[in-house]
Backbone as CSV, one residue per row, in Angstrom:
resi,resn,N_x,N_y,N_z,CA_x,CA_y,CA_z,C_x,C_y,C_z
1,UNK,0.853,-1.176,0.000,0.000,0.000,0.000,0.891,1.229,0.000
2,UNK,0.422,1.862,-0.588,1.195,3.427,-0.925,0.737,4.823,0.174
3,UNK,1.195,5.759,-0.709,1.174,7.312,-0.303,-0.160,7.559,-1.137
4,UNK,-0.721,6.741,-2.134,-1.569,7.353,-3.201,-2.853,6.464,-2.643
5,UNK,-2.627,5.452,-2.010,-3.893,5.243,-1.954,-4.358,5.608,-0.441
6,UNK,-3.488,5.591,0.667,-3.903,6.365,1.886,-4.897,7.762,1.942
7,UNK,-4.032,8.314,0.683,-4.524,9.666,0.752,-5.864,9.529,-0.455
8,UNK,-5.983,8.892,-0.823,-7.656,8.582,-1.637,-8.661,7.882,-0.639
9,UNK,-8.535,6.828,0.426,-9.135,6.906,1.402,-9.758,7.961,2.141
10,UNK,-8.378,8.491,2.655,-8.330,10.317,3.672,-9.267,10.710,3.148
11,UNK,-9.214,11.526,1.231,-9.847,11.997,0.704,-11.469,11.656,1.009
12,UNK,-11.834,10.020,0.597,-13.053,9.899,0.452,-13.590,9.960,2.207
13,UNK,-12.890,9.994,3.058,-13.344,10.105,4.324,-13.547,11.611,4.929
14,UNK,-12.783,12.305,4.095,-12.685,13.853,4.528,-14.486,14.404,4.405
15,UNK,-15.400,14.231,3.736,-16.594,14.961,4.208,-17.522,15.001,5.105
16,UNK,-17.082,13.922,5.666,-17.633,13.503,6.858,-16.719,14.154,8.238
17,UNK,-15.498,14.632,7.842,-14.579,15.306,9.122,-15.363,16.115,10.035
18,UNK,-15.600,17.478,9.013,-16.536,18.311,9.954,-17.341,17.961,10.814
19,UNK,-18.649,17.389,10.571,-19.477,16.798,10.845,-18.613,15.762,12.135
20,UNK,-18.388,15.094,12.158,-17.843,13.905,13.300,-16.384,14.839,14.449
21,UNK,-15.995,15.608,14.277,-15.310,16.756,14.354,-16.376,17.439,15.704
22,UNK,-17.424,18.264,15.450,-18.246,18.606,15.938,-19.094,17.507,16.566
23,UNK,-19.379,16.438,16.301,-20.014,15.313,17.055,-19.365,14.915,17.827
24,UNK,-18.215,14.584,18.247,-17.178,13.358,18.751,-16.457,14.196,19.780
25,UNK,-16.713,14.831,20.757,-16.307,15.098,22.513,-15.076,14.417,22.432
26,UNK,-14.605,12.992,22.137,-13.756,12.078,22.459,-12.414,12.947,21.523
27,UNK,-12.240,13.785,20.359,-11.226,14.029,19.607,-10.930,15.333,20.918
28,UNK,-9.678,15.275,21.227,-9.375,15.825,22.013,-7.881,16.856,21.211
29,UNK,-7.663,16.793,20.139,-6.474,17.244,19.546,-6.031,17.507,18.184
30,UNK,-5.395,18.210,17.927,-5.015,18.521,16.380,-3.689,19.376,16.153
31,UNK,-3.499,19.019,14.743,-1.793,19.641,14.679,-2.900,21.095,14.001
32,UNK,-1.587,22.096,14.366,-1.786,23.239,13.529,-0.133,23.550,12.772
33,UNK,-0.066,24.228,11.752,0.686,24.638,10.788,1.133,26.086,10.403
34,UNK,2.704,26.675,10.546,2.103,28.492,10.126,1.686,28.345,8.700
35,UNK,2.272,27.374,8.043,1.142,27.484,6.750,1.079,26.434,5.857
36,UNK,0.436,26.473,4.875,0.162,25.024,4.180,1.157,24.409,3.679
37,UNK,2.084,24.961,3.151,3.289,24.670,2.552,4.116,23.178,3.904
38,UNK,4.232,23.769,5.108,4.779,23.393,6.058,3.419,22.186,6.679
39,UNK,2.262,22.531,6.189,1.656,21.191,6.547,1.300,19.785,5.524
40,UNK,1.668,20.271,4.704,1.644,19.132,3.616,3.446,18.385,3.582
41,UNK,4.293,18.966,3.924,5.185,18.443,3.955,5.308,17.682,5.028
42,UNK,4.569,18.182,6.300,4.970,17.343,7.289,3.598,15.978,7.125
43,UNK,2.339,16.175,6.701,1.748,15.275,6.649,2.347,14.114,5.324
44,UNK,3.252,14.608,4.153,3.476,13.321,3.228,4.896,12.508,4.275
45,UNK,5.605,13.611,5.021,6.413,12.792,5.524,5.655,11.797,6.746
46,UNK,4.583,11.907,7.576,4.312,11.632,8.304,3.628,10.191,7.440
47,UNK,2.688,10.196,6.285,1.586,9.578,5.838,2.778,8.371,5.081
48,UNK,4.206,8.710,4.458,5.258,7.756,3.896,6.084,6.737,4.812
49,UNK,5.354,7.073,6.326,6.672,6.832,7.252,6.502,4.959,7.333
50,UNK,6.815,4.120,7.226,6.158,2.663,6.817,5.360,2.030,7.922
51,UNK,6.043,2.744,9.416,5.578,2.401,10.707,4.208,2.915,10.586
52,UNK,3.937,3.980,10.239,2.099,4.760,10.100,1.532,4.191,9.013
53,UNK,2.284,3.654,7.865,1.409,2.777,7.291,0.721,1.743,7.516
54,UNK,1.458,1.349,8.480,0.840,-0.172,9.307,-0.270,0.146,10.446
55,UNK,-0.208,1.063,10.842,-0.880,1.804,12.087,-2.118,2.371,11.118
56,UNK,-1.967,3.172,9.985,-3.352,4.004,8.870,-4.026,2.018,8.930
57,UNK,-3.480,1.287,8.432,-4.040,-0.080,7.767,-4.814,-0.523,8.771
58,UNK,-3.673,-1.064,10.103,-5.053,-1.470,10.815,-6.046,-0.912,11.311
59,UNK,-5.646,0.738,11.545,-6.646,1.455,11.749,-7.975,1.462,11.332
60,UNK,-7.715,1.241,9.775,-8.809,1.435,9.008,-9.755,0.441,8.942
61,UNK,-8.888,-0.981,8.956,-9.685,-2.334,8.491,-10.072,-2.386,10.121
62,UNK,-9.897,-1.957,11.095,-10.056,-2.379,12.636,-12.149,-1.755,12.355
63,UNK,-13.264,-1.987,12.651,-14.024,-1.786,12.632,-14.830,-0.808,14.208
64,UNK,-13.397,-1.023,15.093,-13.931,-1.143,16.635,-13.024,-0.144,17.274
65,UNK,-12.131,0.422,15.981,-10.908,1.477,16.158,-11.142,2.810,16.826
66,UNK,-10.379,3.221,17.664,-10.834,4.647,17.711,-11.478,5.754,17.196
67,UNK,-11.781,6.689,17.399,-12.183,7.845,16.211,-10.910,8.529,15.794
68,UNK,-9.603,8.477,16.740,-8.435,9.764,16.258,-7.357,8.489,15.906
69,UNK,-6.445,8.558,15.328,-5.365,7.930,15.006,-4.388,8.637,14.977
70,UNK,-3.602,8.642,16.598,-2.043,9.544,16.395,-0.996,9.184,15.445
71,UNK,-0.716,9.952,14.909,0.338,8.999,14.522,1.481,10.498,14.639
72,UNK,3.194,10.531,14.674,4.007,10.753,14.728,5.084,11.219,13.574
73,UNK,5.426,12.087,14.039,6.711,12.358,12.530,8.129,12.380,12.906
74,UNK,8.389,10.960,12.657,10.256,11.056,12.796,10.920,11.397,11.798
């Protein structure tokens, strides 16, 4: 599994963010960025890292998974 298909997941999951965002008490956190430039770099390095690939996977196929998925940028 890739960088291309994580982020076509993300994608098809992103319209529902807002919405569950505002529903979900339990999300307790979020990165912020001074600007986009600096958050897309840190999210492809974060989304390529092979350890968060394994962590996005079971995340996703887990049915019983959390709502937030930390994941880390080394």
């Amino acid at each position: 599994m890739g960088y291309q298909y994580i982020a076509d997941v993300l994608t098809r999951k992103l319209p529902y963010l807002p919405k569950n965002l505002n529903n979900n008490p339990k999300i307790t956190g979020s990165s912020t960025f001074k600007d986009r430039m600096t958050a897309e770099k840190v999210a492809d390095i974060v989304l390529r890292d092979p350890e968060n690939i394994g962590k996005i996977q079971k995340w996703l196929s887990d049915p019983n998974s959390r709502p937030t998925l930390p994941l880390i940028q080394r």
